[in-house]
N, C-alpha and C positions, 0 to 999 in steps of 0.2 A: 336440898339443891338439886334440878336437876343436871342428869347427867345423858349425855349426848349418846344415840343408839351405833352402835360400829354398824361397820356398810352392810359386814355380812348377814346380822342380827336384823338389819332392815330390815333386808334383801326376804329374809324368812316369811317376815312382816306385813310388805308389800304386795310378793306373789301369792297370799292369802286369799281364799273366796269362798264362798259356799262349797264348791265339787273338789275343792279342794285343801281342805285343814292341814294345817300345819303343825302339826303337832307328832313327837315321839310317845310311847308309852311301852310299860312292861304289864305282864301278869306273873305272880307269883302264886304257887297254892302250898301251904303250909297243911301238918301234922298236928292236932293238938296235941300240949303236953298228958303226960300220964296223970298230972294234977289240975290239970284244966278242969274247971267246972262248968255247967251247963249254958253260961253265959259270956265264954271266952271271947266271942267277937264283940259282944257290945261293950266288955272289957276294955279291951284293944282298944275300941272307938273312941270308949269316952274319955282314957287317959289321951290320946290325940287330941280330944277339942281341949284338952285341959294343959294345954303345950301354952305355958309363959310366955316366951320369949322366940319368937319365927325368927329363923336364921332368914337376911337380908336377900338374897336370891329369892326368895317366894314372898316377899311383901313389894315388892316392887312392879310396877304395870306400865305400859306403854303410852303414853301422850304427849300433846301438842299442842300449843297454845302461842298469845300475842305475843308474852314473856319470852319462850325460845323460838320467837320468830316463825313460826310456824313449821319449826324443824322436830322430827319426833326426837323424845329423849325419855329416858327411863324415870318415873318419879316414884317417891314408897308412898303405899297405900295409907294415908291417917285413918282411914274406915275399913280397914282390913279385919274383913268379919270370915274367920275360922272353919266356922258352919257352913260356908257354902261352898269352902275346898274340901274337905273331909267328909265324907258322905257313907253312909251303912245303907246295904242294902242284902236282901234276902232274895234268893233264884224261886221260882214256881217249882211246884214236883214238877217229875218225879226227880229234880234234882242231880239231873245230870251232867256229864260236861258238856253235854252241846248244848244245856239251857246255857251253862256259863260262857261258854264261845258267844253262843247269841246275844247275851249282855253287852260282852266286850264288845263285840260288832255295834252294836247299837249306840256304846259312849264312845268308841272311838271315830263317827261318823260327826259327832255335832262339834262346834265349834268352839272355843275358849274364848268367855267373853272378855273383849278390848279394856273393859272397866275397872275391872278387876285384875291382880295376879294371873298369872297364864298358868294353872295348875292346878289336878286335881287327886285327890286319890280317894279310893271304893274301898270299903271292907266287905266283902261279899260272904256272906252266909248260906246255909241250905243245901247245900252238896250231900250226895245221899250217900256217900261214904265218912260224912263227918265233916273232913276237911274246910278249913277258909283258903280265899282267896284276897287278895290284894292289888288291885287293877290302878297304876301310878300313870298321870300324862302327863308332860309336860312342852310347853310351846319350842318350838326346835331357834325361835331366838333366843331360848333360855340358856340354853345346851343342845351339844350337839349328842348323835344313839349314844355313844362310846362314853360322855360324860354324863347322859342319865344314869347307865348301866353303873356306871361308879358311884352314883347316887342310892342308887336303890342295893349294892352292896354293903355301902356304908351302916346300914341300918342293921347286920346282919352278924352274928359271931359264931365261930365253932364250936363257943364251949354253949351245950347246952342247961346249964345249972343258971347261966345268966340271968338277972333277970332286970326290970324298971328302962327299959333300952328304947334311946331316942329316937324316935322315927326323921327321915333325912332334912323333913324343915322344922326341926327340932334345932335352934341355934347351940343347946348342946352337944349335938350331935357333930358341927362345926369345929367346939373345940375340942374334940374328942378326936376325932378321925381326920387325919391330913388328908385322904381323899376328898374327904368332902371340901377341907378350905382349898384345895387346889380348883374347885368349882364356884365355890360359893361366894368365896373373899377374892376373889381378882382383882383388883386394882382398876378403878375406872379410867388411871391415867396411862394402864397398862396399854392401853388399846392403840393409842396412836404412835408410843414408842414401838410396839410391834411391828405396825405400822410400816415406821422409821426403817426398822431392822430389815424387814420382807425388803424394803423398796433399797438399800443397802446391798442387799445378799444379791439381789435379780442384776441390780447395774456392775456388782462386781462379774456377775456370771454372763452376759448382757454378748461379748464375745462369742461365749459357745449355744446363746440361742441359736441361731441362724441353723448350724449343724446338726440341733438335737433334732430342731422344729422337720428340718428334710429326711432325717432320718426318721423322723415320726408319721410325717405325710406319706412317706416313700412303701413303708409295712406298710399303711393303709389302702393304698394303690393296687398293693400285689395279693390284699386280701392276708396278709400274715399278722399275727398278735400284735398289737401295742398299745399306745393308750389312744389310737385313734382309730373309728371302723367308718368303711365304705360300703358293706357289705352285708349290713343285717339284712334280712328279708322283711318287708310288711308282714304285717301279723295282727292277731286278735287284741292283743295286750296294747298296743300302739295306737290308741285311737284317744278321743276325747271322753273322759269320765266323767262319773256322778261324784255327789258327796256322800251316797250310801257307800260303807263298808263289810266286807263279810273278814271275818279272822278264825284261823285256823291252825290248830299246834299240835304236836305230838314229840314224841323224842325215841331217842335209840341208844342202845349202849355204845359208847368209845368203844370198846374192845371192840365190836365188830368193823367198825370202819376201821380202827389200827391193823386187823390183820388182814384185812383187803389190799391196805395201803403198803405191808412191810411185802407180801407174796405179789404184788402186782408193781413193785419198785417205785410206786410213784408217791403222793405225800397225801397228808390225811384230809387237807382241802379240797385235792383233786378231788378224791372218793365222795364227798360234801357236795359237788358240784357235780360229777358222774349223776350221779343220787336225781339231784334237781333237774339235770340234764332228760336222764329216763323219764321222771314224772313226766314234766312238762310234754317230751313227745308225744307218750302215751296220752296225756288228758287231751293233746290236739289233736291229734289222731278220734277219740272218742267223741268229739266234739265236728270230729270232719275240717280241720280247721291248721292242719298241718303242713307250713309251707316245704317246697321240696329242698330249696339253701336250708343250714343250719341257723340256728337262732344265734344271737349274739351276748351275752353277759356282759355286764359292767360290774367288775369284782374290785373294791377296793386292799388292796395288800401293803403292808408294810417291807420296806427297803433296806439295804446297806447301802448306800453310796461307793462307789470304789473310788471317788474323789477323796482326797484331803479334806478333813474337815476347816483349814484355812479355807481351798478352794469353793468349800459349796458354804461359805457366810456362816461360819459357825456352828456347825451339825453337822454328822455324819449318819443320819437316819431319816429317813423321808415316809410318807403317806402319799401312794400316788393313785390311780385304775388302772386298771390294764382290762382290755375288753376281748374276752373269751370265746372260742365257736363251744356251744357247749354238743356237741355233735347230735343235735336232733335229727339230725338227717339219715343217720345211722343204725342199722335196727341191732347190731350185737353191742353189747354192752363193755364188752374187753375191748373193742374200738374205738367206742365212745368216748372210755380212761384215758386210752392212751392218746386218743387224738386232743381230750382235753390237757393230760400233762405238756404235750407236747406245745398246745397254745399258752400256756401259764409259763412255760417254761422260756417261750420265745419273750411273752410280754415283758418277762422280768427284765430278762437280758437288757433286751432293750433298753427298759429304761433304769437297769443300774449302771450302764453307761454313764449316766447324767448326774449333775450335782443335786440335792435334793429342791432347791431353786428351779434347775428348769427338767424335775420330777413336777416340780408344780405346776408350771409353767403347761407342758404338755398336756397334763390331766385333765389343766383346767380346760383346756383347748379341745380332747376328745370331748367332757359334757357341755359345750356351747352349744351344742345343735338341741340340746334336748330341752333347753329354754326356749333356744328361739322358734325352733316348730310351733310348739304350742300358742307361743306370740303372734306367730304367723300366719295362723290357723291353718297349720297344712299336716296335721295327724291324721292320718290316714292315706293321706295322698302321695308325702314323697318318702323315701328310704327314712326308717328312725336312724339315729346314730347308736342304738341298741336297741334289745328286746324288752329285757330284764336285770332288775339288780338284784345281786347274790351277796351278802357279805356274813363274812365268819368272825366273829368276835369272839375270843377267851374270855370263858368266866370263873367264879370261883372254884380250887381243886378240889376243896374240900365240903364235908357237909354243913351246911349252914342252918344258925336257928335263929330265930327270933320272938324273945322271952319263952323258952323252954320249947317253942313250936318249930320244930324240923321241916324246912325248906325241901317239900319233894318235887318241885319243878318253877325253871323259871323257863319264859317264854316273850322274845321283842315283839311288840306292837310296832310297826313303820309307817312310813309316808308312800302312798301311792301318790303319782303325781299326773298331771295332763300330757297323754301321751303315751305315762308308764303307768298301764293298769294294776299289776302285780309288781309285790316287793316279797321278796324269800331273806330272809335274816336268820341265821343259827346264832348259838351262844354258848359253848359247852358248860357243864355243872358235873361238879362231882365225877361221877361215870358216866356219863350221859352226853348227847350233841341233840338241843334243844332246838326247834324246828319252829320257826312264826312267820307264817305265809297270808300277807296281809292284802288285799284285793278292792277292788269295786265291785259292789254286788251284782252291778247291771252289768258290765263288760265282763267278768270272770266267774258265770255262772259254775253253780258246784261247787264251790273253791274247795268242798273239804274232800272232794275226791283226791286231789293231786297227795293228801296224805296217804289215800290208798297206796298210790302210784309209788310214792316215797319209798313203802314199806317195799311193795314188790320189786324195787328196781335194786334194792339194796341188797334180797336175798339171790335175785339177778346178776349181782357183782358177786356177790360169795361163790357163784356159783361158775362163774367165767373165770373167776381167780386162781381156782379148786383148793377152798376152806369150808365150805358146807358141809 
C-alpha cells in the first residue's frame, strides 16, 4: 500500500535537479583483519548481494500515479534488484587516496535514480597501503546526515573477534541494533501525529513568538549572533552551481584541538570552526577572492531550553542554527577564536531564551533566504543569508570494526546546494575530528588545498594559544 511522502521528505524530492543531487553519503576506510585473505573485498561484496531479507527503508522508492491522485507516496520496490545498490569497485594505481577522493567525487556528483530505491553503496579496492574503503549515499528524503551517520554506525562493533555482521539494509541488522529501527521502522502513521504535536507545541508557544521573532530580527540588525544574518558579505561560494563535485577529507587528533580549547578558555567547536575559519581566509585570499566583512557560518548546535519543559510542548531540548562571523577578516588567529567564541556564545544565548518550538521557529526563519535566492535567481546579486555551512557531529568513541577490519577513518560526504557551493562537515572518531569538505568543482576550484589550510591554521592556533 502506498504510503504518503511527509512535506519535508518531498521537499528534498522536489528541490532535486541535475546541479543539484540530493543526496547525503559517508566514506569509511577500513584495516584488514590479520586473517583476512587475499580476497577480503570481494568477500564483503558478495556476502552483501547475498543479504535475504533488505530491511524496508532501502526497498522502498518514490512514485506517483492515477491511484494516489497524482500525489507522490513511498511504494516497495517488487523488482528490487540488489546488484545495482551494492557495487565493487577497484581504484587505478598507483592507488592513492586522491585516486579514492576522485572516485568519491565522481559518485557523489550523479544522481539517484527515481526508479529504484534512493541508495547506494561501494566497496572499493586497490589502496596501495592495502586498505578498503566503503563509500555509502543515501537520498536526504531517506534520512536526514545525523540519521545516515547512525546508519552507517550500526553496522560497526568494538569487539574486534566479531564476525558474519549485517551491513545496515541488512533487515537483520534492524532487529539487532535499536539505532537502526529508530531509523528504519518509523511508523508511516508517525508522520502526521508529529505533525499534530509540532503544530500543538508552536500554538501553545504562539504568545512568545512575536518577542522571540524581534529579538531575533533585532541581533540581525545590529550585525550580532543569532539564527538570523544581515551581514554576510557576497562571496565566491554564493553563486549558482554545477552538478560536478570535488570531496575532500583528512583528520586530526582530538588532543590537539582539546588543548587549544582548555588554554584558550573557549570550547572544542569553537577551535573546529577557528580551523575552518583560517582555511577559508587563506584559500580566498589565494584565490584573490577575499571579501574585506567577515564570512558568515551557518552552524547547526544542539540546545537546553531554559523553558519548562510544560512550556516548550513537551521537550526540553531543541536543534536550532545560529549563524557565526567566522572572523575572516582577521589576519591573527587568537582573534579569530575569540571573536568566533564570542559569536557562538551570543547565538546561543539568544536562542536559549526560547522554547524549543520557537528555537524552530527562528532557524527556520534565518534559512528562508537561502531557498528563496536560489528560487529567485538572485545568487550572486544580493547579500546570501550565509556564506557557509559548518556542522560538528559526534561520532563513535571508541575503535570500530567491521568483521575483524578496524575502522581507521570515517569521513561525511554533504549537500552543496544552489547558492552554497561549499559544505565543511566534521565527525569525530575515536581520537580523531574527521574533516569532509564537499564542493562544486567548477565554483570551488582546488578544493583540496583548503586541507592544506586546515593543517596550517591549526598549528596557527597552537601556536597563538602557546601549546606548540
Amino acid at each position: 500500500m502506498p504510503a504518503p511522502i511527509d512535506p519535508t521528505s518531498l521537499a528534498f524530492l522536489l528541490t532535486e535537479n541535475r546541479n543539484q543531487p540530493m543526496h547525503v553519503a559517508g566514506l569509511q576506510l577500513f584495516e584488514k583483519p590479520a586473517d583476512a585473505g587475499p580476497h577480503f573485498a570481494r568477500e564483503l561484496y558478495e556476502s552483501a548481494l547475498a543479504t535475504e531479507d533488505v530491511a524496508p527503508l532501502f526497498r522502498k522508492r518514490p512514485s506517483r500515479s492515477i491511484g494516489s491522485l497524482g500525489q507522490w507516496a513511498w511504494t516497495d520496490d517488487n523488482e528490487f534488484d540488489i546488484e545495482h545498490h551494492v557495487r565493487h569497485s577497484a581504484l587505478p594505481e598507483p592507488g592513492r587516496v586522491r585516486e579514492l577522493l576522485e572516485l568519491v567525487s565522481r559518485l557523489h556528483g550523479q544522481m539517484l535514480a527515481r526508479d529504484r530505491p534512493l541508495w547506494e553503496a561501494h566497496i572499493i579496492e586497490g589502496l596501495d597501503d592495502g586498505r578498503i574503503a566503503m563509500y555509502t549515499k543515501l537520498h536526504h528524503s531517506l534520512v536526514d546526515g545525523i540519521s545516515a551517520m547512525k546508519l552507517m554506525q550500526s553496522m560497526l562493533s568494538s569487539d574486534p573477534d566479531r564476525r558474519n555482521m549485517p551491513l545496515p539494509f541488512d533487515a537483520r541488522a534492524t532487529l539487532r541494533n535499536k539505532k537502526v529501527r529508530e531509523v528504519t521502522e518509523r511508523s508511516l502513521t508517525e508522520v502526521p501525529m508529529e505533525a499534530l504535536r509540532t503544530a500543538m507545541g508552536v500554538t501553545a508557544d504562539a504568545a512568545g513568538l512575536p518577542a522571540a521573532l524581534i529579538k531575533t530580527l533585532t541581533k540581525g540588525v545590529r550585525n550580532e549572533a543569532s539564527a538570523f544574518s544581515f551581514y554576510a558579505p557576497k562571496s565566491m561560494f554564493n553563486v549558482n552551481i554545477t552538478g560536478s563535485r570535488r570531496f575532500a577529507a583528512d583528520d586530526w587528533p582530538l588532543e590537539r584541538i582539546r588543548t587549544i580549547s582548555k588554554a584558550s578558555r573557549t570550547t572544542m567547536n569553537d577551535v573546529v570552526l577557528a580551523m575552518c575559519g583560517g582555511a577559508v581566509r587563506n584559500y580566498l585570499r589565494e584565490v584573490n577572492r577575499l571579501p574585506s566583512d567577515s564570512l558568515v557560518a551557518m552552524v547547526p548546535v544542539g540546545l537546553k531550553s531554559r523553558k519548562s519543559e510544560s512550556e516548550a510542548g513537551g521537550g526540553g531540548n531543541a536543534v536550532g542554527s545560529v549563524m557565526v562571523k567566522l572572523g575572516t577578516d582577521l589576519a591573527d588567529p587568537a582573534d579569530r577564536l575569540a571573536a568566533i567564541n564570542a559569536s557562538m556564545r551570543a547565538g546561543k544565548d539568544a536562542l536559549e531564551s526560547m522554547t524549543p518550538n520557537q528555537i524552530i521557529a527562528m532557524s527556520a526563519l534565518g534559512m528562508a533566504p537561502s531557498l528563496a535566492i536560489p528560487m529567485l535567481r538572485l545568487n550572486g546579486i544580493v547579500r546570501p543569508p550565509f556564506n557557509v555551512i559548518i556542522s560538528n557531529v559526534p561520532g563513535p568513541r571508541s575503535t570500530q570494526y567491521l568483521n575483524g577490519a578496524k575502522m581507521t577513518g570515517t569521513y561525511p560526504v554533504s549537500v552543496p546546494m544552489q547558492g552554497m557551493a561549499l559544505n565543511i562537515t566534521c565527525n569525530s572518531y575515536a581520537d580523531d575530528m574527521a574533516f569532509g569538505l564537499t564542493g562544486c568543482r567548477r565554483t570551488v576550484p582546488h578544493l583540496q588545498r583548503l586541507l592544506v589550510h586546515l593543517d596550517e591554521e591549526l598549528a596557527a592556533l597552537e601556536n597563538a594559544s602557546g601549546v606548540a
